[in-house]
N, C-alpha and C positions, 0 to 999 in steps of 0.2 A: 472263082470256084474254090481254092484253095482255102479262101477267108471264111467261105461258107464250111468249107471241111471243118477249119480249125476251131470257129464255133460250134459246129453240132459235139466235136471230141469234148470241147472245152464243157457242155452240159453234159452230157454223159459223165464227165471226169466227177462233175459236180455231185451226182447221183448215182454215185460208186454200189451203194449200200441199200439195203431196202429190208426192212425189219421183219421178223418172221410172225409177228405177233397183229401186228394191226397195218402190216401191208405197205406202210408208210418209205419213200423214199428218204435217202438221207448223203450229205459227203461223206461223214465220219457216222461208225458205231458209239462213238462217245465223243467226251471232251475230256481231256487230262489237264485239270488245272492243278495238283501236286502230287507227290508219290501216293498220299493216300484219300485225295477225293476224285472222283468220279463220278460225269454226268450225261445223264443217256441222251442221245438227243431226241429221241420218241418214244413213246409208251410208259410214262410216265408213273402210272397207275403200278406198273410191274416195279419199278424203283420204290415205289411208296410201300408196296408191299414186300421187299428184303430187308427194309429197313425194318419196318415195325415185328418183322418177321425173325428174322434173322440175328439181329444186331441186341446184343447184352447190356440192359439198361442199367446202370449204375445211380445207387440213390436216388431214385423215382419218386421217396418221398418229400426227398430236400426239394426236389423239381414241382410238387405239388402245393409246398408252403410256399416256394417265391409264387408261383401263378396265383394263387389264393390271397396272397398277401397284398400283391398287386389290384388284384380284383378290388379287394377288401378298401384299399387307397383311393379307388376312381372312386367307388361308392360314395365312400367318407366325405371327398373332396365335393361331390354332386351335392350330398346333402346338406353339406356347410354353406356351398352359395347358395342353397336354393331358401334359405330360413335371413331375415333381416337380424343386420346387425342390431344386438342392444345392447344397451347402455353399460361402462366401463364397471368392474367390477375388481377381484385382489386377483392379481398374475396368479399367485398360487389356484386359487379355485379355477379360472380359466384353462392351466395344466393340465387338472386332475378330468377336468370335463374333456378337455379333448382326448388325453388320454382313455378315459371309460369308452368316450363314444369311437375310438378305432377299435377298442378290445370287442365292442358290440357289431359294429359292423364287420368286422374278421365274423362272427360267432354267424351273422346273416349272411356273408358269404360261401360260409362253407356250406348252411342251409339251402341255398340259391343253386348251389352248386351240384351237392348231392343227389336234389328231388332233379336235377338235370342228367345228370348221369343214371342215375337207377331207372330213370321211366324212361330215357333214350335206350339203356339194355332191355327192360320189358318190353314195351313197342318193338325194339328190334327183334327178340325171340319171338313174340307174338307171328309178326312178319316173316320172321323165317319159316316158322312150323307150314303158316301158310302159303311161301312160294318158294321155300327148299325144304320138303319133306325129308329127304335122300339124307340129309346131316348127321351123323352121329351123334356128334355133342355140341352145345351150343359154345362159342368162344367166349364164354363172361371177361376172365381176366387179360385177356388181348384185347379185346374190347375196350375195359377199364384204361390199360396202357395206354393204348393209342389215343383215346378222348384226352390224358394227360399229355402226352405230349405234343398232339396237337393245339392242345392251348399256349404254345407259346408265345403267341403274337399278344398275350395278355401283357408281357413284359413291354410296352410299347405305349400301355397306357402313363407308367410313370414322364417319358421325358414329355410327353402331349401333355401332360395337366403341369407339368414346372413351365414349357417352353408356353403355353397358350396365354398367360398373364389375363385371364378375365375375359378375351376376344371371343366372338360369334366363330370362329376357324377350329377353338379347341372343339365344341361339339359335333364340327365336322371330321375331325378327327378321331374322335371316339366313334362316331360311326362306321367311319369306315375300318378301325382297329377290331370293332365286332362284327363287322361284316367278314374281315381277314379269317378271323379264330373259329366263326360259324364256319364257311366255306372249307377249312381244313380239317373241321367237326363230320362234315360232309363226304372228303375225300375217307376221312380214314375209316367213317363206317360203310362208307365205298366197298374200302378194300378189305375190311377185317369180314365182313356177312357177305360180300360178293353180291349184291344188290344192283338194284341201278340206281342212275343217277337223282331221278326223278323219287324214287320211293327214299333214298336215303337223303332227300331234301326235305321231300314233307316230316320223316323222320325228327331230322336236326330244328326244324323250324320247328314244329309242333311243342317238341321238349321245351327250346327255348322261348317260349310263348308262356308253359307253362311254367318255369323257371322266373320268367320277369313277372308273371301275376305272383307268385309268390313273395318275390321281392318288396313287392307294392306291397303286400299285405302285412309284412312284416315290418316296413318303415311305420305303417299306420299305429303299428302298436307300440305304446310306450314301455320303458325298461324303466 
């Protein structure tokens, strides 16, 4: 009887807490792993939004050339295996060629990039107008923010193309690094338009659909 008391205490003890927002039980309100980070243990969605909300971005532009840059590298990297080697030619010219072609694909990147963000904000005020009238003003430049810093998991392409050496693993890799950066694509037009999950999926997908036909289309043309 008593072992039976000390268990029922002992889940109770477990499930101290229970969050006011999505109902959820919890042992701890947080987790304290140093004086200044802090991790909720539920409602996750409500953390994503003090941050992007809240929180004073510092050189957001520096934060948009590595992402870009990065981007820019996987591309380069794709399009160099994907063309045969030919025949030896002077180091110097080899240089200059690869050099031109990252400055080009940086230039397709930012291209790839943009019609990705500009048409994920149209679609999304589109969508808004049509299932939250009630908005005052649409959030364009939180918006913009948060699309950037959500792309962080772009920095993750560079050690996948040094560490893959040529293997069938790097392109599973790459997959899964844009499945990461989509999905996060996903939560923060989540939280910036207040949407559901489902609409700011088709959202994210839709852009990035038309973002990679772009892409395509611009490989096609020559410089």
């Amino acid at each position: 009887m008593e072992l039976e008391n000390s268990k029922t205490q002992h889940k109770k003890s477990e499930n101290m807490y229970v969050c006011v927002n999505c109902g959820r039980s919890a042992p701890t309100l947080y987790k304290h792993f140093s004086s200044d980070v802090l991790k909720l243990c539920h409602c996750k969605t409500e953390a994503y939004r003090h941050i992007l909300y809240n929180t004073q971005i510092q050189s957001l532009w520096k934060l948009a050339t590595i992402f870009l840059l990065c981007d820019a590298y996987r591309m380069w990297v794709m399009e160099k295996e994907s063309k045969p080697h030919v025949g030896t030619v002077r180091e110097e010219l080899v240089y200059l060629e690869l050099e031109w072609g990252f400055y080009l694909m940086c230039l397709k990147a930012l291209l790839g990039n943009a019609v990705h963000f500009l048409l994920l904000a149209v679609v999304g005020y589109v969508m808004d107008i049509i299932f939250n009238a009630k908005r005052e003003s649409f959030p364009w430049k939180k918006l913009f923010i948060s699309l950037i810093l959500t792309s962080f998991g772009k920095i993750f392409f560079i050690p996948s193309i040094l560490w893959r050496q040529g293997s069938e693993i790097g392109q599973v890799t790459d997959i899964l690094i844009t499945v990461f950066v989509l999905v996060s694509h996903i939560q923060a037009v989540k939280v910036i338009l207040s949407s559901s999950t489902c609409l700011s999926t088709f959202q994210v997908l839709f852009t990035y659909a038309v973002q990679t036909r772009v892409e395509v289309l611009l490989n096609m043309m020559e410089f």
